[in-house]
C-alpha positions as CSV (number, residue, x, y, z in Angstrom):
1,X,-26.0,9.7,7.1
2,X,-25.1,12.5,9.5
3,X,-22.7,15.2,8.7
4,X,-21.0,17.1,11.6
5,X,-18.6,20.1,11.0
6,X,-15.9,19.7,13.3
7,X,-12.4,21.4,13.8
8,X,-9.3,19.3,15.0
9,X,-6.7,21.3,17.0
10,X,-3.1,20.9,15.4
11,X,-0.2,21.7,16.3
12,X,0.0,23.6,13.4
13,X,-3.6,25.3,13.7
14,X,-7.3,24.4,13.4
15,X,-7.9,21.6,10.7
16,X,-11.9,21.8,9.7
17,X,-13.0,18.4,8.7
18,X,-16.5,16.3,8.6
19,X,-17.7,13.5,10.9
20,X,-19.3,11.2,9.0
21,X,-21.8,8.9,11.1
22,X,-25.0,6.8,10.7
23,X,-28.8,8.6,11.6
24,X,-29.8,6.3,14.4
25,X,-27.1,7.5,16.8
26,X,-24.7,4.9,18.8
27,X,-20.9,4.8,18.4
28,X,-18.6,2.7,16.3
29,X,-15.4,2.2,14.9
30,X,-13.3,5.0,13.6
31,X,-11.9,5.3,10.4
32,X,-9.6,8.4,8.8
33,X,-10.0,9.3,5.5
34,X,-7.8,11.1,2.8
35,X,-8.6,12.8,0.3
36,X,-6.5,12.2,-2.7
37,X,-4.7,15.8,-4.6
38,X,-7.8,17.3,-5.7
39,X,-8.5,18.1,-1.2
40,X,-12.4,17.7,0.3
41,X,-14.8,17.7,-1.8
42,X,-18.8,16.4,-2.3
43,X,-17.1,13.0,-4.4
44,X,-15.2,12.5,-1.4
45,X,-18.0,13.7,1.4
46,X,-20.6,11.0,-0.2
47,X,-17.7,8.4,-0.1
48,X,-17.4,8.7,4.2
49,X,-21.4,8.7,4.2
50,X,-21.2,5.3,2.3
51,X,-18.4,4.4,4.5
52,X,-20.4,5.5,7.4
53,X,-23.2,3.7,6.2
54,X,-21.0,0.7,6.6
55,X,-20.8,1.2,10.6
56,X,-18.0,3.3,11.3
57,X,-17.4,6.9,12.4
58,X,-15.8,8.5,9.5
59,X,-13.4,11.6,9.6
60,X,-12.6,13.2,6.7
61,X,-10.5,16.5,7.3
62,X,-8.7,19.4,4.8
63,X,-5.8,17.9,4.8
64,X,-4.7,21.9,2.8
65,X,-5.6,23.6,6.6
66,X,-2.7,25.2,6.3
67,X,-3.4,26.9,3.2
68,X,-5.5,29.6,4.7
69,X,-8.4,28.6,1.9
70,X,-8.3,27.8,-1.6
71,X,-10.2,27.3,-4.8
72,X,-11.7,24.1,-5.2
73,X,-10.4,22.1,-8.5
74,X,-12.0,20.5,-11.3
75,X,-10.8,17.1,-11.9
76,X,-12.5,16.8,-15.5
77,X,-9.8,20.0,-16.5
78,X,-7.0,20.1,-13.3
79,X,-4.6,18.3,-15.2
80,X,-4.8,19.6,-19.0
81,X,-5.0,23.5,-17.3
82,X,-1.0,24.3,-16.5
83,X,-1.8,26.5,-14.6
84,X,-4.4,24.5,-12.3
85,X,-1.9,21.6,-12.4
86,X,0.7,24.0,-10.7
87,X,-1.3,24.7,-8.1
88,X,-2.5,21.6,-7.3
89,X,1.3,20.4,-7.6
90,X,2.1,23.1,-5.2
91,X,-0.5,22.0,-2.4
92,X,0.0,18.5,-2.8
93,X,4.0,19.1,-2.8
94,X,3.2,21.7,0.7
95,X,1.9,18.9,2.8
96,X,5.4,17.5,4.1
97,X,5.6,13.6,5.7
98,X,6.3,15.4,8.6
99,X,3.0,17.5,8.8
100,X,1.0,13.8,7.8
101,X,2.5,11.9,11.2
102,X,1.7,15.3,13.8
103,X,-1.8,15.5,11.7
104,X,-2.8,11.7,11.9
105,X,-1.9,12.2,15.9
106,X,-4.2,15.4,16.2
107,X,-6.8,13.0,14.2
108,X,-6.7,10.3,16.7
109,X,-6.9,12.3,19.6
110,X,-9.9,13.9,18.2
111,X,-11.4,10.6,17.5
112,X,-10.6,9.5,21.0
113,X,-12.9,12.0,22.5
114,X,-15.6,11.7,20.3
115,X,-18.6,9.5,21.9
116,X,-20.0,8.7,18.2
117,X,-16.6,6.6,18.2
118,X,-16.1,3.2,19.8
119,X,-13.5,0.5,20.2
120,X,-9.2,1.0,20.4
121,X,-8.4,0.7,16.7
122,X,-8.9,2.8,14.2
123,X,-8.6,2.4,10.0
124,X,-7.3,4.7,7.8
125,X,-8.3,4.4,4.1
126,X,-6.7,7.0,1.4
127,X,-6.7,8.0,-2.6
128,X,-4.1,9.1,-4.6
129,X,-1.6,11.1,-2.0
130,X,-4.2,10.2,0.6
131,X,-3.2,6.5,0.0
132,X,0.6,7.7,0.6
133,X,-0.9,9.6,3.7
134,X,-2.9,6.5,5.1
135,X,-0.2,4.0,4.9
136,X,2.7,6.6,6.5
137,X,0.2,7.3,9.5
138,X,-0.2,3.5,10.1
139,X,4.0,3.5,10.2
140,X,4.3,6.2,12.8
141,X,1.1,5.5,15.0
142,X,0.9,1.5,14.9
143,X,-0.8,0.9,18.6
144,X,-4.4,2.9,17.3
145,X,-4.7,2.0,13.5
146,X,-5.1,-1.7,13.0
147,X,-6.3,-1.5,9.4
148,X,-4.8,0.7,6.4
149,X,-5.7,0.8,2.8
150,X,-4.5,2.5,-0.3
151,X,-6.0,2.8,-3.4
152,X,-4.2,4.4,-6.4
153,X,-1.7,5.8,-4.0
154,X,1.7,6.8,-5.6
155,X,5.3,7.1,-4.6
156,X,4.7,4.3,-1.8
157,X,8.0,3.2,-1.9
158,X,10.1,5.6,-3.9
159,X,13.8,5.1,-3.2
160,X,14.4,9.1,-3.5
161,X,11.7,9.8,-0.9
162,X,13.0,9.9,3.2
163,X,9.6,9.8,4.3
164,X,8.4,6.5,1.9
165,X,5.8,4.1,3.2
166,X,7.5,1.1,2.6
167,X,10.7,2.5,4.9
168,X,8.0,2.2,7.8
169,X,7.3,-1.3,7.0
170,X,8.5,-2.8,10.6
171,X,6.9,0.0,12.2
172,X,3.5,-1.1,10.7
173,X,0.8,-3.3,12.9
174,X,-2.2,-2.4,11.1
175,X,-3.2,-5.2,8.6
176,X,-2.5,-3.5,5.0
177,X,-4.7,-3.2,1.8
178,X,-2.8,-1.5,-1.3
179,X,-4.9,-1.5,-4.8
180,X,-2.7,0.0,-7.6
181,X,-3.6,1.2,-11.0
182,X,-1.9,-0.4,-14.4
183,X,0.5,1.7,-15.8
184,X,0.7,4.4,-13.2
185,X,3.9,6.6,-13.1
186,X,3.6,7.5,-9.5
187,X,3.8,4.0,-8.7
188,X,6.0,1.9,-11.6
189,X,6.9,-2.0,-11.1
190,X,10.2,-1.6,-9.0
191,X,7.7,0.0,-6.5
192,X,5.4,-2.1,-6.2
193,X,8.4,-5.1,-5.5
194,X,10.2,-2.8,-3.2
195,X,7.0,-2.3,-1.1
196,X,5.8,-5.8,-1.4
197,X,9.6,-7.2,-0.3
198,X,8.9,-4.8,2.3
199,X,5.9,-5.9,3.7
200,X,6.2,-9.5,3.5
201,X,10.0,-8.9,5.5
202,X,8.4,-6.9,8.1
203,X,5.8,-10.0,8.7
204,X,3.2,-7.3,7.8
205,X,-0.4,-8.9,7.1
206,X,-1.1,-7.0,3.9
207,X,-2.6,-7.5,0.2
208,X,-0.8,-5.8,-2.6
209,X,-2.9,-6.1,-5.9
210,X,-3.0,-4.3,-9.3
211,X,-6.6,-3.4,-10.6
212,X,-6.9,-3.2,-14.3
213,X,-7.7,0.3,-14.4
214,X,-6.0,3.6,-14.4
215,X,-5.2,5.8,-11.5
216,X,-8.2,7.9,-10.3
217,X,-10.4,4.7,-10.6
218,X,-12.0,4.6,-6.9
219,X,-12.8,8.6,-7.2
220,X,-16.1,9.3,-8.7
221,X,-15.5,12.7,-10.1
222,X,-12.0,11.9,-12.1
223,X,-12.2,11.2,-15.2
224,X,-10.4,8.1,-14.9
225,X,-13.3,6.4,-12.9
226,X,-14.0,3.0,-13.4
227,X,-17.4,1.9,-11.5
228,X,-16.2,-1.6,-11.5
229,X,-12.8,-1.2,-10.1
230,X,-14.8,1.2,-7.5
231,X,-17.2,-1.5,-6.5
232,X,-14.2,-4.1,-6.0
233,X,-12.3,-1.1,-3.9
234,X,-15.8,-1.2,-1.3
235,X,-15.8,-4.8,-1.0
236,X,-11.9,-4.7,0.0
237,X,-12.6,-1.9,2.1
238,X,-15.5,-4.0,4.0
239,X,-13.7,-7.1,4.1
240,X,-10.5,-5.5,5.7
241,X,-12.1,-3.2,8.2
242,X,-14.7,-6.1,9.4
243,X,-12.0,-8.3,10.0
244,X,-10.0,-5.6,12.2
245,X,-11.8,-3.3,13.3
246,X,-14.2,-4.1,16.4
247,X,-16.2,-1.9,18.6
């Protein structure tokens, strides 16, 4: 796989990011992914070559731009380390609903111009906050993404939360994929209901499911990885974008 450094012009600055594309040239589909809390990293670099590898044009972009640069976190310690948990709190709390919809435009723009990209539609696949991230650009930009996924995503339909995925649940044309962990706090039972009522009363065409495995389980380098949940995640991932995403 190919690995292009690229910025993306924001209108909140220059967002560096990689384009992720197969060796033997041509264009194809274009997918958006997001990183889950921990930001870009090599787990999440060697996930868009796979996904690349699978015939799309993947964009995978610092979704902390705006942080003017920061250390990169170790997921075997991030969340025992107070200290490292603050700070990843505090970067994952910075990155406002608002900033996600203006970025995911910026994104698709980008993509638009890109000649290693073909076809209208575009998918958007995310992890963690990036699953929140994926499923809330799908809501605010519904006539370029077709397909959306989520895996382990939390606070997807949080009734405290203004900017909610499950509150753009009318706005949404994309067909939907959401994978959730057992037992995750950022995304209890009356969640999963509220977004699934959501779905199904916006006619959205979408698959809800619970893997039996903890959140983290699609990210290689969290502790919480679960190689079979993983290899279920690319088979939903292949299924959903080759059914809606076409050159």
């Amino acid at each position: 796989m190919l690995r292009t450094d690229v910025t993306v012009a924001t209108e909140d600055g220059t967002c560096a990011a990689t384009l992720h594309t197969a060796s033997g040239g041509g264009s194809r589909p274009a997918v958006i992914l997001y990183p889950d809390a921990g930001g870009v990293r090599e787990t999440f670099s060697a996930m868009a070559d796979r996904l690349a590898g699978l015939g799309y044009a993947v964009l995978l972009p610092d979704v902390y731009y705006r942080s003017g640069g920061y250390a990169p976190f170790d997921l075997a310690t991030v969340f025992s380390d107070p200290a490292e948990r603050e700070r990843l709190t505090a970067l994952a709390t910075s990155v406002t609903g608002a900033m996600i919809v203006r970025d995911a435009g910026a994104f698709l723009g980008f993509l638009a111009g890109r000649s290693e990209v073909s076809g209208a539609g575009v998918g958007t696949t995310g992890y963690c906050m990036g699953g929140r991230m994926s499923l809330i650009a799908a809501g605010h930009h519904p006539d370029r993404i077709a397909a959306a996924a989520s895996f382990h995503g939390g606070r997807l339909a949080a009734e405290d939360d203004p900017d909610s995925p499950y509150l753009l649940a009318d706005r949404i044309r994309a067909a939907v994929y959401v994978a959730v962990a057992e037992n995750d706090s950022s995304f209890p039972p009356d969640q999963h209901e509220r977004l699934e009522l959501a779905l199904k009363t916006a006619g959205v065409r979408h698959t809800v499911n619970t893997y039996p495995a903890a959140h983290g389980f699609a990210v290689p380098d969290n502790p919480t990885y679960d190689s079979a949940a993983d290899e279920r995640h690319w088979a939903a991932l292949t299924d959903l974008y080759g059914g809606n995403l076409h050159s």
